[in-house]
C-alpha positions in Angstrom: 97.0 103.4 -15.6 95.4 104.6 -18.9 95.9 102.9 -22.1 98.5 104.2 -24.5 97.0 105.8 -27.7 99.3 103.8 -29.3 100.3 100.4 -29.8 103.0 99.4 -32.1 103.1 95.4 -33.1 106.6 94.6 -34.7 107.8 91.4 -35.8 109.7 89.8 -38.6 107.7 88.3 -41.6 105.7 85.4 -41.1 105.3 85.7 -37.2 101.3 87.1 -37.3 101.4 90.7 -37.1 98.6 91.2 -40.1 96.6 88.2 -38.8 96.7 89.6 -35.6 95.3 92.9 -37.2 92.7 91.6 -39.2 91.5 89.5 -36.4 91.2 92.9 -34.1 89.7 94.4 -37.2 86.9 92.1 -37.1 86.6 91.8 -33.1 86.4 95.5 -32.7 84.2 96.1 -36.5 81.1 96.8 -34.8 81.4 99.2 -32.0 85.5 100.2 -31.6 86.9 100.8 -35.1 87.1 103.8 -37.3 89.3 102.5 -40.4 91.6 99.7 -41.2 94.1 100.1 -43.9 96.2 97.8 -44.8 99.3 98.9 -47.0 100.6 96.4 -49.7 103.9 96.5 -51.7 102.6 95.2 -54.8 99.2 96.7 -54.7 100.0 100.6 -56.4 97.1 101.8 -54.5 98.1 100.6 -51.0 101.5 101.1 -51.1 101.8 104.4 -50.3 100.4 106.8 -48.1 98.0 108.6 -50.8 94.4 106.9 -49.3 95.0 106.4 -45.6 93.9 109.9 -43.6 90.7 109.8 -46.5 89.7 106.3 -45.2 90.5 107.8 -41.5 88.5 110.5 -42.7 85.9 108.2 -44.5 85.6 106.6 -41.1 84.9 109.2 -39.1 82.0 110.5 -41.2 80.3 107.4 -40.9 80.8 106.4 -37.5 80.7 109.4 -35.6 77.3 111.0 -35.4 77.2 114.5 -37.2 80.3 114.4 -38.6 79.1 113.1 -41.8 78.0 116.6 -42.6 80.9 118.3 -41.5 83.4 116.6 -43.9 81.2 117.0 -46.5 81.1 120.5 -45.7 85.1 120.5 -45.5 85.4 118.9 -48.9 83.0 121.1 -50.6 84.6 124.5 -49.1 88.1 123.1 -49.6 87.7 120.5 -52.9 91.3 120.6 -53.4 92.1 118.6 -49.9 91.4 115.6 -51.9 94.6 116.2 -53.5 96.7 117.7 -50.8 99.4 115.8 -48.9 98.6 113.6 -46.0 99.6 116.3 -43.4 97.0 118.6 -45.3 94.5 116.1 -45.4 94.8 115.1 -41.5 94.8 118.6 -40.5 92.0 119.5 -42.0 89.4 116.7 -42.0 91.0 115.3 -38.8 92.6 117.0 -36.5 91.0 120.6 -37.0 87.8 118.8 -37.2 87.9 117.0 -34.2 89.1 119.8 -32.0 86.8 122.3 -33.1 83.4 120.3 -32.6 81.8 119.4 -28.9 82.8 115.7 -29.0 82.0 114.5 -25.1 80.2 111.7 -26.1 83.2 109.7 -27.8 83.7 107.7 -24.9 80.5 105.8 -26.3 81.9 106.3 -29.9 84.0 104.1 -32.3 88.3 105.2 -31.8 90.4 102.5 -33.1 92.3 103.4 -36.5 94.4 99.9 -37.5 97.5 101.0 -39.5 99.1 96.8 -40.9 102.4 96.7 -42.9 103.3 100.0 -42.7 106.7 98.9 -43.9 104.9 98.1 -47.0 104.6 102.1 -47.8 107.6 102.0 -50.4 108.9 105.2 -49.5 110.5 105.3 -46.0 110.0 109.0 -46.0 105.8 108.6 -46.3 106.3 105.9 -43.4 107.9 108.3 -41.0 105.1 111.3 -42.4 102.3 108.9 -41.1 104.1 108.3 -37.6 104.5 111.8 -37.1 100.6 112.6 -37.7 99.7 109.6 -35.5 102.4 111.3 -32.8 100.3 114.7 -33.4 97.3 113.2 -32.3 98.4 111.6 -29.3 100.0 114.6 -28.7 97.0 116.6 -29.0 95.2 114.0 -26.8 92.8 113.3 -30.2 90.6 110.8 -28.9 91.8 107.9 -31.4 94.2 105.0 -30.8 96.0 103.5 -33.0 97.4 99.7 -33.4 100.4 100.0 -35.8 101.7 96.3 -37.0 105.3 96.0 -38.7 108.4 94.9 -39.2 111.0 96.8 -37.6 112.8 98.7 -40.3 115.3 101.3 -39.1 113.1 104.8 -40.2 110.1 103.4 -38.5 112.1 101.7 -35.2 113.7 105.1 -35.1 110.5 107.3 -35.6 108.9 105.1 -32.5 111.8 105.7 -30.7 111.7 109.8 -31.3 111.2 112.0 -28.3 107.6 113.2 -30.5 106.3 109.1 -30.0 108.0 106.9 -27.6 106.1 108.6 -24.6 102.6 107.6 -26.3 103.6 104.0 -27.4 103.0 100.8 -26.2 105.8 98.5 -27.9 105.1 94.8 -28.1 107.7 92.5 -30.3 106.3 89.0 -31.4 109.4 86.6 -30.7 111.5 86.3 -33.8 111.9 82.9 -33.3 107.9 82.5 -33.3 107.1 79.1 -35.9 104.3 79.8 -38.0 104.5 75.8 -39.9 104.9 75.0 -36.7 101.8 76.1 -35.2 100.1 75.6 -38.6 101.2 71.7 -38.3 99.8 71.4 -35.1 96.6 72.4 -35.7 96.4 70.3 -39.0 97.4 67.6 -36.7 94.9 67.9 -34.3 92.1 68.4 -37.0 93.0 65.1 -38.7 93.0 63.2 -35.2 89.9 64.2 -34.8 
């Protein structure tokens, strides 16, 4: 069976979800991943949704040969999608781009967009915006997957649960009664033994 196009990691706080991200950020750096952003609530430029298709965007320029020239082309036709709303910004230097360009060679090519603490994005509105563009890329068979890690808030449990994403998830829940000290104990345990 094929691999969904996307993955959704939900878990309460504490039980791994960003470590788990940052660790496939790292593992899959190289040759897999186009961008990583990670949202923060206390960070003004990470909590909400205005930098995450242009770091999607800022990814696929410089991962995926020739299209460097077409986003720059893109930006300098249309200056003002810098500005524009998310669902501007993915249509135009995402999904229009990656539809209307011969891209048979991204098998070999870098796919992997890592979305962590999307419960983060302050406004729950934003949070269900960003599901339904990663929803319209599965839907359009876009040749990106995405690993989405957080906690299971209603609007995004809901949103994951819509007829427009269910069908292209993957759900994994990390148990809720997962230890963190626990494990952390262990291994500081083990490391003093020795």
């Amino acid at each position: 069976s094929s691999v969904p196009p996307v993955f959704w990691l939900r878990g309460s706080a504490g039980s791994g979800k960003s470590a788990i991200a940052q660790t496939v950020a790292e593992t899959c750096h190289q040759t897999q991943l186009v961008a990583s952003f990670f949202f923060s609530r206390a960070d003004p430029n990470r909590n909400n949704s205005r930098y995450l298709v242009l770091a999607i965007a800022h990814g696929i320029a410089c991962l995926i040969p020739g299209m460097r020239g077409c986003i720059a082309n893109i930006i300098e036709e249309k200056p003002n999608v810098l500005l524009s709303s998310p669902d501007v910004q993915f249509r135009e230097l995402v999904t229009n781009l990656l539809t209307t360009h011969s891209l048979s060679h991204l098998h070999t090519v870098p796919s992997l967009i890592i979305i962590d603490g999307l419960d983060e994005c302050v406004a729950s509105a934003e949070q269900q915006q960003i599901l339904s563009l990663v929803a319209l890329a599965a839907e359009m068979m876009l040749p990106l997957h995405f690993l989405i890690c957080s906690r299971p808030e209603p609007p995004i449990h809901d949103k994951f649960h819509s007829s427009a994403l269910h069908p292209f998830t993957k759900f994994v829940s990390l148990n809720d009664e997962w230890n963190a000290n626990r494990d952390i104990a262990t291994f500081y345990n083990q490391e003093f033994e020795k």
